[in-house]
N, C-alpha and C positions, 0 to 999 in steps of 0.2 A: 504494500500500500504506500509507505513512505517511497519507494524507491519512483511509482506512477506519478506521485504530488512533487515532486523532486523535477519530474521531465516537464510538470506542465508548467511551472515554476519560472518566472526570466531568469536567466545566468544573474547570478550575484555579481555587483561591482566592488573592485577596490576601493579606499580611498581615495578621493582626488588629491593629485600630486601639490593643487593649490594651497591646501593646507598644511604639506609638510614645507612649502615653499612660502609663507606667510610665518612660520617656526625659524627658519633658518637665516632668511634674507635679511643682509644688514650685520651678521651677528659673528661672533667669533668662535670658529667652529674646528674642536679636536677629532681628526678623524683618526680611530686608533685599529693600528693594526695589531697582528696578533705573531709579530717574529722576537726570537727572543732576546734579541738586544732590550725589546722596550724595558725589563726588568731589570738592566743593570743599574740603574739609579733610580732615584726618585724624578718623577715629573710631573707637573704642576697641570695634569689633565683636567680635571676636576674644577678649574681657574678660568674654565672657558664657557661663555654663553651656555653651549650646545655640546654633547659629546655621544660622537656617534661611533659605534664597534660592529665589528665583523663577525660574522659567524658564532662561533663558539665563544667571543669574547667576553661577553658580562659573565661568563662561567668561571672562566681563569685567573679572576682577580689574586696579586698575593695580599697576605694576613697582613704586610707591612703598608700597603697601597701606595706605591710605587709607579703604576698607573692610575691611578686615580680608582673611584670606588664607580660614581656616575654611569649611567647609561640612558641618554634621552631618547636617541634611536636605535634600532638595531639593522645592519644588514644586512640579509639572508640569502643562502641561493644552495641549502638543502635542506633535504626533511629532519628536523632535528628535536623532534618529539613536537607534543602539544605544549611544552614548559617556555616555547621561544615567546608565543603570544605575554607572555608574563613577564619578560626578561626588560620590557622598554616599552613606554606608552606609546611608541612609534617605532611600527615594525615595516620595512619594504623588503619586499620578493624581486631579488637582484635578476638572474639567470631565467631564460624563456624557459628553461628545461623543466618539466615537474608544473607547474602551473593547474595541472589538469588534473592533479594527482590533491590538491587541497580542496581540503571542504568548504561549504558556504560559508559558515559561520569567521572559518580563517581567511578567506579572500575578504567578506567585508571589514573584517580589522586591517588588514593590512593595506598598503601602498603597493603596487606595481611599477621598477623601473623600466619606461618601453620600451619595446620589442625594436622599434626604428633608431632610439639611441644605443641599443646593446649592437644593432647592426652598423653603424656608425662606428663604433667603438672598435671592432673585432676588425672596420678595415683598415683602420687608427694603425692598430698594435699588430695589425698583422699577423694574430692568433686570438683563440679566445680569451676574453681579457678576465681575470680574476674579481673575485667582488671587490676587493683593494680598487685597486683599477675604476670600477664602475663606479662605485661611492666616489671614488676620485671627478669622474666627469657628471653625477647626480648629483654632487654637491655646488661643483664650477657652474654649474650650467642653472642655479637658482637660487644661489648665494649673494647675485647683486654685489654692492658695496661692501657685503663682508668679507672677512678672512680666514681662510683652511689654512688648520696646523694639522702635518702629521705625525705620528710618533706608531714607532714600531714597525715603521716601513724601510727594512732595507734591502729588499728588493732581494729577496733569497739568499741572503749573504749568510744567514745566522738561518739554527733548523726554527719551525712553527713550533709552538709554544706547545701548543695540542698533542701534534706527532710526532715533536723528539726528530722531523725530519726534515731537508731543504731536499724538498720536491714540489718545484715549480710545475709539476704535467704538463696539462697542455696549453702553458701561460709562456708568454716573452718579455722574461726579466726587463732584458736589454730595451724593450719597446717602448715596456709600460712604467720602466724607471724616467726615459726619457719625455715618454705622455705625463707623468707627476710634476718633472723638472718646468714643464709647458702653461701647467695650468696653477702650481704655488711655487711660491717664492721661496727659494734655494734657503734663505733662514729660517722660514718656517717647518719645515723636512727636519725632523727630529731623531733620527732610527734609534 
């Protein structure tokens, strides 16, 4: 019965992207990657407007907070339980991939990066581009007068935080360090 009322049903929408862009625009915004230089020191994440993390990131905080504690957005581009809707009042679905594979209830909480700027992107970097990467040009691309800081991005130099490993797959370090260098300023880049 649910699955009949389900097809007559319109497709569920994401949030409109206006509203994560009326959050952001103007404002000073950490985007925090997840390699593991960002724990050599202390940094002053948590000091900014806005602080947006990757994937498994508001998971990995350490107990000294080092990165910072915050997480005002989150973003996403795999299935990573139902805990991610919890993890930041603002969650966006980076990667076309899987899209179709979320329920209604989780498309209407979340954001959608589109499908025309992830194709943009991938002929950018000349491979598929990492959600780093994509956050990088969903931020550039509706931040206005504000300013991205990153920290934890060094572009696979150091393993991910998560895996213990530097395995970029099927990402181009070399690309997508130089798409970063493109769209924030060289002092802002914090690894």
């Amino acid at each position: 019965m649910l699955r009949v009322l389900s097809k007559l049903l319109p497709p569920p929408q994401p949030r409109d992207l206006t509203t994560l862009k009326g959050l952001i625009q103007g404002k000073s915004v950490a985007l925090v990657g997840n390699a593991t230089s960002l724990f050599r020191k202390f940094r002053d994440i948590d000091s900014h407007d806005i602080v947006v993390r990757i994937n498994k990131g508001p998971y990995i905080l350490d107990k000294e907070g080092r990165a910072g504690r915050r997480t005002d957005v989150l973003l996403i581009s795999g299935l990573l339980g139902k805990t991610f809707l919890n993890a930041a009042p603002h969650v966006v679905w980076m990667t076309p991939k899987n899209r179709n594979r979320l329920g209604r209830r989780e498309i209407r909480r979340m954001y959608f990066y589109p499908i025309e700027w992830w194709q943009e992107l991938t002929a950018v970097v000349g491979a598929r581009p990492s959600t780093g990467c994509m956050g990088i040009d969903l931020i550039s691309r509706i931040i206005g007068e504000g300013e991205i800081f990153l920290y934890g991005f060094d572009f696979w130099r150091t393993p991910t935080v998560y895996t213990g490993k530097i395995k970029p797959g099927p990402h181009n370090p070399v690309a997508e360090e130089e798409f970063a260098r493109s769209r924030v300023k060289p002092e802002n880049i914090v690894a």
